[in-house]
N, C-alpha and C positions, 0 to 999 in steps of 0.2 A: 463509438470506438475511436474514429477520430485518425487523428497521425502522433499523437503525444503529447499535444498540447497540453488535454486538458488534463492530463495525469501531470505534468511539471505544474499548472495551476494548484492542482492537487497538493504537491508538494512543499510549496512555499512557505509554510508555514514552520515558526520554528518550533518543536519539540518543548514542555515545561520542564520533562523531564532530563536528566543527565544518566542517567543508565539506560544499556540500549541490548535489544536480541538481533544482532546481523546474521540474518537467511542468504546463502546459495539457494540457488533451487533447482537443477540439473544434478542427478545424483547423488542431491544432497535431502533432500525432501521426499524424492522420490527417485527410485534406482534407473531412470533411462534419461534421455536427452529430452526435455518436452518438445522441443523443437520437430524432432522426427516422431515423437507418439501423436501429436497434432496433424503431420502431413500423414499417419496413417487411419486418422479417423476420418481424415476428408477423402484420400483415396481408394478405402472399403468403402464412401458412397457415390464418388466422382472416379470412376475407376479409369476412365480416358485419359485425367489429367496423368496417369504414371509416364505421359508421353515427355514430361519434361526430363526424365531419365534419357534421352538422346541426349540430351546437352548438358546435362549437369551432371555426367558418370563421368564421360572424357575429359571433364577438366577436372577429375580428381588426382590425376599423376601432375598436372601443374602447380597444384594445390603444394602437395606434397614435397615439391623442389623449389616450393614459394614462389611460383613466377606470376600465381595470384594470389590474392592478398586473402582472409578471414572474411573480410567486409566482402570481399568481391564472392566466394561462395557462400556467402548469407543471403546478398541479394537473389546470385543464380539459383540456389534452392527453393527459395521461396516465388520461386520462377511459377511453381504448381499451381499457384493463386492465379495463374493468367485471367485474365477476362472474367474476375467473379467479383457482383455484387456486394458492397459493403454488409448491407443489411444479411444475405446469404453466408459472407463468414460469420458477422455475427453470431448466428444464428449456429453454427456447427461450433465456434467455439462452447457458446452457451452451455451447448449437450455435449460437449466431450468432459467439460469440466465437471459436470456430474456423470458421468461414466467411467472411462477410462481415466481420465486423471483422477478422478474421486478415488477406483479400485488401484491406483498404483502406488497413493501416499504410503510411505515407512509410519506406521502407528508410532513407533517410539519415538522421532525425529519429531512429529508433530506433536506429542504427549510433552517433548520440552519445549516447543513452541507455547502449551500451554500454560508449561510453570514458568516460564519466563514471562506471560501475560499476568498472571495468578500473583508475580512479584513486581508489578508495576514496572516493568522496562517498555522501552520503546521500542516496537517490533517494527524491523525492516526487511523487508525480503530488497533480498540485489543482485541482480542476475543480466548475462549477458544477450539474456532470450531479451523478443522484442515482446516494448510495452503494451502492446494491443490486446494480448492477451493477459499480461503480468494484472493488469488491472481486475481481473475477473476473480484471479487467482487468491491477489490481495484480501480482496473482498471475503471470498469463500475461507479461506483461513484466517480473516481476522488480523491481518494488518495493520499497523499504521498511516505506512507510507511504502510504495514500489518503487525500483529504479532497472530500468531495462534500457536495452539500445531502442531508439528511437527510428521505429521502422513506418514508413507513411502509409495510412489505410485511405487512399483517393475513394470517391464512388463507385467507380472500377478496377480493380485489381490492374496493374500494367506488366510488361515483361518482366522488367528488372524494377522491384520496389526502389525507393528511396531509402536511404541511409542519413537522415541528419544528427550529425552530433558525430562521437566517437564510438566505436565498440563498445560495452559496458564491461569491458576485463581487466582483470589485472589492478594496475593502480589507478582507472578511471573510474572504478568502483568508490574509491576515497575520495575523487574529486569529485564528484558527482553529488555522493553526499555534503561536503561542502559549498558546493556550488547553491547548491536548492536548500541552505538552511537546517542542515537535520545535527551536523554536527559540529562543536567549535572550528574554526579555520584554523588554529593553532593545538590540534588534538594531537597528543604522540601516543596515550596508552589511555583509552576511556575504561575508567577504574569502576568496580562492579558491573562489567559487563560482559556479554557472550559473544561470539559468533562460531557458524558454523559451516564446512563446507570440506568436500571432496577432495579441493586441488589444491596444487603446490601454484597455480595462475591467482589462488585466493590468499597467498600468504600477505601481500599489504593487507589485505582486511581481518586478516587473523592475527598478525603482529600487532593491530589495532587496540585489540582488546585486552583486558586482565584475565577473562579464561575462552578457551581456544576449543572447539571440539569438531574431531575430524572425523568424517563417514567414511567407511574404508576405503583410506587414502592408500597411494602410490607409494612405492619406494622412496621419491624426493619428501613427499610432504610426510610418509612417517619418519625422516629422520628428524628436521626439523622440529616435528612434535615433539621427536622426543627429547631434544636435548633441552626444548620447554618445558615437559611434563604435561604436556597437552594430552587433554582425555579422548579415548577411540571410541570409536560405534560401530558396531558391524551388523545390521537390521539385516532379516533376511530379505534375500536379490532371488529374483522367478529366474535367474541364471547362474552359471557359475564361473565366475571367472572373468577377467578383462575381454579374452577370444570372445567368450560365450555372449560378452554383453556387445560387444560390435558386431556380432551375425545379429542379432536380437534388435540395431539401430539400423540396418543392413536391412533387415523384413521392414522394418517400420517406413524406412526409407520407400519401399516398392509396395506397402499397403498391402503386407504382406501377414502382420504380426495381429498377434490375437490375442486380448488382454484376459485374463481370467477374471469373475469376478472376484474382490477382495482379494488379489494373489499376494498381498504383504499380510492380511491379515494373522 
């Protein structure tokens, strides 16, 4: 698993092809935050670790008037990992990825993953989850190439993980792909191509492209779509509604939430 290295190793390489399938993967692949369906697969079996909820609840109203920063509750979140074994995440990623993340993919989201494979583009997933897991993901859906924040897996888990690099949001997502060779440094609109994703934080990567398609997006990003003529998706969600899917990250959050199996089926 490593801290990222060897997924940027991974990466280096440039692409033959010039058409591309740009993946989100929060909400876009599948309807929750992996982020939080991961800390709920580790705290239905480490259920002591929910102690990190003393210190990572109270600094959500700081959060929230930004007096800390995204990065700064990424690391504190990920606080739950305290003192745990490389090899033991491992090993709970392993099995969540055929479990709960296997039962929460959007079938038709991954059904265009398919036909975008099926037509020779280059499939990316890019997401601002960390790469520790992205790699596993990669694999299991048949990627090319992964790019996630770069979050450090020491031997031991520590308080506060490492953060190197920047967030993978926003327009770090484009340089990122630049950076590591995937797509020309001079790209304004890569012609026969896809990307796909949830948020209006994804529109550099969706201005990216020649066609654009959005999982049921927000207010801000349907309008933008629309004055693009950007295509919508609305798969069915094991919830309903924005409320419903934040109590839904809220259980997940406290190891709380119970995935059904195949609930997108």
């Amino acid at each position: 698993m490593g801290s990222g290295g060897e997924g940027r190793d991974r990466l280096s390489f440039q692409p033959m092809d010039d058409r591309y399938a740009l993946f989100d993967l929060d909400q876009t692949l599948l309807p929750h935050d992996t982020q939080a369906l991961l800390c709920n697969f580790v705290l239905r079996r480490e259920g002591w670790r929910r102690v990190y909820l003393l210190w990572f609840v109270p600094c959500l109203p700081l959060a929230a008037v930004r007096l800390l920063s995204l990065r700064t509750m990424k690391r504190l979140f990920f606080s739950y990992l305290v003192g745990m074994r490389r090899e033991t995440l491992e090993a709970h990623v392993a099995a969540f990825l055929k479990s709960d993340f296997a039962a929460s993919l959007y079938p038709a989201v991954v059904a265009e993953l398919e036909s975008n494979r099926a037509e020779g583009r280059v499939l990316i997933l890019n997401s601002a989850s960390p790469e520790f897991y992205l790699k596993g993901i990669a694999a299991k859906l048949g990627f090319d190439h992964y790019l996630g924040t770069d979050l450090e897996i020491p031997g031991v888990m520590p308080f506060l993980p490492v953060i190197t690099g920047p967030n993978n949001k926003h327009g770090a997502k484009v340089v990122a792909m630049i950076d590591r060779g995937l797509i020309p440094e001079d790209a304004i609109m890569l012609a026969d191509s896809w990307a796909y994703s949830d948020s209006s934080a994804d529109l550099p990567l969706l201005e990216l492209v020649e066609n654009a398609v959005m999982i049921h997006p927000g207010a801000k990003l349907a309008a933008v779509g629309a004055e693009h003529g950007w295509r919508t998706m609305t798969p069915a969600r094991p919830y309903a509604g924005k409320w419903s899917g934040r109590l839904a990250a809220c259980a997940q959050a406290c190891g709380l939430y119970r995935v059904p199996v195949g609930e997108n089926a």
